[in-house]
Every structure is written in structure tokens, then in C-alpha cells.
C-alpha positions as CSV (number, residue, x, y, z in Angstrom):
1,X,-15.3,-43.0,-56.3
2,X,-12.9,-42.7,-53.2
3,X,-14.4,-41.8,-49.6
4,X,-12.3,-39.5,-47.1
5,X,-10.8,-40.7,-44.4
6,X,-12.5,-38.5,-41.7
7,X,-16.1,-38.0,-41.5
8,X,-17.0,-33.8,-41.4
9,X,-20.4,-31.8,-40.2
10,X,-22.2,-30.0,-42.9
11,X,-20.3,-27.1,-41.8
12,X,-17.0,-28.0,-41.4
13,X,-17.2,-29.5,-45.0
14,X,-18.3,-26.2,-46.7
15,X,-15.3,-25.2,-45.1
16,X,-13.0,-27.7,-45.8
17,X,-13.9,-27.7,-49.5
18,X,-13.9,-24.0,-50.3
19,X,-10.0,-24.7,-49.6
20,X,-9.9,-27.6,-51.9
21,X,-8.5,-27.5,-55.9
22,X,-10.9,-30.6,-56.5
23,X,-14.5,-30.8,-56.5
24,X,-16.5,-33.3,-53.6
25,X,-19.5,-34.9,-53.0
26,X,-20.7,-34.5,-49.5
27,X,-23.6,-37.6,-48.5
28,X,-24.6,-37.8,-45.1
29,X,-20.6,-37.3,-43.6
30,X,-18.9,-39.3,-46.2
31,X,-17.2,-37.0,-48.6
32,X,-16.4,-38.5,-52.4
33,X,-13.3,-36.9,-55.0
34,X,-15.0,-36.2,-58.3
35,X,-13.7,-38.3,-60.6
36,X,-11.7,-36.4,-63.4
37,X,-13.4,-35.6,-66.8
38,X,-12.6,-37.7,-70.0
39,X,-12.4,-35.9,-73.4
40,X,-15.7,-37.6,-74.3
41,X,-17.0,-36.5,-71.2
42,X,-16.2,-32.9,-71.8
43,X,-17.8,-32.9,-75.3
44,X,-21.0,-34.4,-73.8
45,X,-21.3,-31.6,-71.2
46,X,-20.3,-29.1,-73.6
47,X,-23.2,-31.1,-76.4
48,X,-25.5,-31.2,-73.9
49,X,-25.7,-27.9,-72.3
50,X,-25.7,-26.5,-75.8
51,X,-28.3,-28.2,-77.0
52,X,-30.4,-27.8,-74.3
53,X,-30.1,-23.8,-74.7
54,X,-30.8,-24.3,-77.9
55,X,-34.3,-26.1,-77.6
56,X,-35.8,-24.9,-74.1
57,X,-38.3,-22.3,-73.9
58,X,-38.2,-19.7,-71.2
59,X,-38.5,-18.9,-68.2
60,X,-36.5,-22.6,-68.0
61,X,-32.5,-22.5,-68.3
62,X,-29.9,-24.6,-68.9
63,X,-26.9,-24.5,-66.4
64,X,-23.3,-26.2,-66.9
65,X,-21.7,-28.2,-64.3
66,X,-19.8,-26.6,-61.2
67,X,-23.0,-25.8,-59.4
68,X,-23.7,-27.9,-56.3
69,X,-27.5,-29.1,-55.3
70,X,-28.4,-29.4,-51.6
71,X,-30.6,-32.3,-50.9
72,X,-30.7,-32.3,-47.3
73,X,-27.3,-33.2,-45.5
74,X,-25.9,-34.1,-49.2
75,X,-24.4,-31.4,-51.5
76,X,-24.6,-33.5,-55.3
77,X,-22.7,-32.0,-58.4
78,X,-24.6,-33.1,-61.3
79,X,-22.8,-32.6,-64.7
80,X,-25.9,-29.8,-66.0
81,X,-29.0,-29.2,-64.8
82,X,-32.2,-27.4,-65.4
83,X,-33.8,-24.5,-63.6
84,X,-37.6,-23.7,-64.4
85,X,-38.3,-21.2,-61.8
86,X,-35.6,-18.9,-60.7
87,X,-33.0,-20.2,-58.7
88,X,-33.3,-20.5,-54.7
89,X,-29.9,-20.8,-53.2
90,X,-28.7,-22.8,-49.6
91,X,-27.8,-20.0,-47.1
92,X,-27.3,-17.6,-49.7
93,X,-24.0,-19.5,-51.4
94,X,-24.8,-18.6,-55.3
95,X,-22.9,-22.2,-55.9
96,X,-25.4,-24.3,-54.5
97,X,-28.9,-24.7,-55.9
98,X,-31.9,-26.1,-53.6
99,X,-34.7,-26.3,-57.1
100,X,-33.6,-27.9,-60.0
101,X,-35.8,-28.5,-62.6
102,X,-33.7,-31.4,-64.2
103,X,-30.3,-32.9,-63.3
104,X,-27.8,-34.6,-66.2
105,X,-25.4,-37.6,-65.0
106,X,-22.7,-38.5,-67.9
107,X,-22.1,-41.7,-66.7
108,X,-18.4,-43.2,-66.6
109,X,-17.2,-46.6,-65.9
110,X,-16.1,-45.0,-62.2
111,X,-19.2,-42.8,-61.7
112,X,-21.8,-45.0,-62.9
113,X,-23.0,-47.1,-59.8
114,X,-22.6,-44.4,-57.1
115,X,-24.7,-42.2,-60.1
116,X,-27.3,-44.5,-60.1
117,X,-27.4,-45.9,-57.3
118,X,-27.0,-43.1,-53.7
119,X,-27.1,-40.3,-56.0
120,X,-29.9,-41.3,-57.9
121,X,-31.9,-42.2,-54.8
122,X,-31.2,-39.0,-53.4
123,X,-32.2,-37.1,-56.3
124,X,-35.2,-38.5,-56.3
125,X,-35.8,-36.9,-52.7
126,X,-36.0,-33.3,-54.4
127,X,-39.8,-32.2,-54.9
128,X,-38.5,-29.7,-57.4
129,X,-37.1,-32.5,-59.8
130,X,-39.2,-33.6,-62.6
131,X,-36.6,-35.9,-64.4
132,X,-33.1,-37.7,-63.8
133,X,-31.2,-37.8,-67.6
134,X,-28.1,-40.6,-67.4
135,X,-26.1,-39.8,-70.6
136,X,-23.4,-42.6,-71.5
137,X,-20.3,-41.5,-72.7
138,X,-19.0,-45.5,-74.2
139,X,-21.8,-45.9,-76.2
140,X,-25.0,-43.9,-77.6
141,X,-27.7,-44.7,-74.1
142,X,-30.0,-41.5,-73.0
143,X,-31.9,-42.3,-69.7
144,X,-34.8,-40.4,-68.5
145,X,-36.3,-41.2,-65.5
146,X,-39.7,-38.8,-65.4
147,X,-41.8,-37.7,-61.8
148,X,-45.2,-38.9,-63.0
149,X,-48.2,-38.4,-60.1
150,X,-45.2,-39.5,-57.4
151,X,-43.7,-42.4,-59.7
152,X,-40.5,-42.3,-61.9
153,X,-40.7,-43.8,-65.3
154,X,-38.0,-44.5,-67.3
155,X,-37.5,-44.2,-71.6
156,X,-34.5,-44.5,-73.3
157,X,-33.0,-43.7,-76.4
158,X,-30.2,-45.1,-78.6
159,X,-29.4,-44.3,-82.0
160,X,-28.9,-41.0,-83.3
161,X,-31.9,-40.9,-85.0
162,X,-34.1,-40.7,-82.1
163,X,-34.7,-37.4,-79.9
164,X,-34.9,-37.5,-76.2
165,X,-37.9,-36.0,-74.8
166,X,-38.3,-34.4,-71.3
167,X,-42.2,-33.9,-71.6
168,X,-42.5,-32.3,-68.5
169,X,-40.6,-29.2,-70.4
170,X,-41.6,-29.7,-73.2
171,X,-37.8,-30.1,-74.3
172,X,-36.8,-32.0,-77.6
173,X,-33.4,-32.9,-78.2
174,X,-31.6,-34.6,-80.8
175,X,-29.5,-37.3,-79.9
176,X,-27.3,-36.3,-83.2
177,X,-26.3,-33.0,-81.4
178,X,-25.8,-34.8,-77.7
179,X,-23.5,-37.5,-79.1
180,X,-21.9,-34.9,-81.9
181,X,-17.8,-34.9,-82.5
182,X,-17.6,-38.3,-80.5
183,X,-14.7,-40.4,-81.7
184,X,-16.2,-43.7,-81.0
185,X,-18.8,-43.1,-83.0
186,X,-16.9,-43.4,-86.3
């Protein structure tokens, strides 16, 4: 993941990218290029936002990636999240939420240590956020990384036979339907 050059204020980066064809990550000055989606990465997001629909029960939803969250002076974009109350919204901009329920990182080979490692940490900084999901898109890995009484635990899951759980939610989901139509798999 690339840094800029120049170092912007909060507000002279929500200007700066409204004029921008790309997506960035804003931390603390530092601005980061999204890396560009993968075919594998796609079909995850596109799996995975699916299947969550499919399994959560209201008044939680499921939102695809192109929303930004606000975590102090960091504006994150993770690939889907979850929102279990309705949304609140920083200074009124409908593109970036301030409560997420549940964020989703598809890790890459050029995303995954800035994923887990700054965003991660600052995730973690949210009172909102009941769990972190990493989903790899080289091999079948789910994450979750669960608030319990101000701790994160961590379970994973690896075969297609298993079913990641978010138990805060209540939320079931198949690994079979997360990992469906991936070429490497076969």
C-alpha cells in the first residue's frame, strides 16, 4: 500500500478525494491508494455480502464495500460491513459510517499487513464494533476476532465444511457459500 507524498488535514482530504477516480485510506495525515480488486477478490465480496443478507436477522444489515468508517482522524474502507442499529453518519456525508456493527477485510498479499496490523488496531478503537472478519482470498482462512467484556478473541475456520459464526449476531454462515465459484479451489 503506497502513502502520498503530502501530508493533508481532515478537511482538506475530504476534499481532495471527492476529486479523486480512486478510493483512499486517510490515518492520522498519511493517505494510502486502495489496492485494486482481484477477480477472487470480487467474488468474495460479492459471496460474502450475499450470504450475509441471506442469514442475518433484522434490524441488522449487510452493506457492500464503498462506504467509508470514521474512527477518529482515520477514514477506513472495509470491504462489507455490518450495521445493527441504524446508521449514524460523520457530518452528515451518507458515505461514511461512524457505528458498524461488523467490518470484513479480504485479505490480499498487498493489503494484508496494513489490514492487520494499523487498520486492525484502529478498528478495534470503535465501541460500536463487536467483531473484525479477515477473509483470505489464496486459500480457504475465516478470521474472527470477537469484543468479549473489552477483550478480542480470535476463531478461525478452514474447510468448507465448517460455518463461521459471529455469535454476537447470532449470524451463521457457510464457508461453502463465502468461498463459492473460487477457481483455486478446484
Amino acid at each position: 500500500m503506497a502513502t502520498a507524498e503530502k501530508l493533508l488535514s481532515l478537511e482538506e482530504f475530504l476534499a481532495w478525494e471527492k476529486a479523486q477516480a480512486e478510493r483512499y485510506e486517510y490515518v492520522a495525515g498519511s493517505i494510502y491508494a486502495m489496492a485494486g480488486m482481484s477477480d477472487e477478490h470480487n467474488q468474495l465480496s460479492t459471496n460474502l455480502v450475499t450470504a450475509c443478507a441471506m442469514h442475518l436477522a433484522p434490524p441488522c444489515r449487510v452493506r457492500a464495500e464503498g462506504l467509508k468508517v470514521q474512527i477518529g482522524a482515520t477514514f477506513l474502507y472495509p470491504d462489507a460491513m455490518i450495521l445493527c442499529s441504524p446508521p449514524l453518519f460523520f457530518n452528515a456525508r451518507r458515505d461514511t459510517i461512524l457505528n458498524p456493527t461488523v467490518v470484513f477485510e479480504i485479505l490480499s498479499e498487498s493489503t494484508e499487513a496494513f489490514d492487520r496490523g494499523e487498520k486492525f488496531r484502529r478498528y478495534r478503537s470503535l465501541s460500536s464494533l463487536k467483531a473484525i472478519i479477515f477473509v483470505s482470498q489464496d486459500r480457504i482462512l475465516v478470521e474472527c476476532w470477537s469484543r468479549k467484556d473489552d477483550a478480542w478473541q480470535a476463531q478461525e475456520w478452514e474447510t468448507l465444511s465448517e460455518i463461521m459464526e459471529i455469535e454476537a449476531l447470532g449470524l451463521q454462515v457457510p464457508l461453502a457459500q463465502i468461498y463459492d465459484g473460487l477457481e483455486f479451489l478446484g
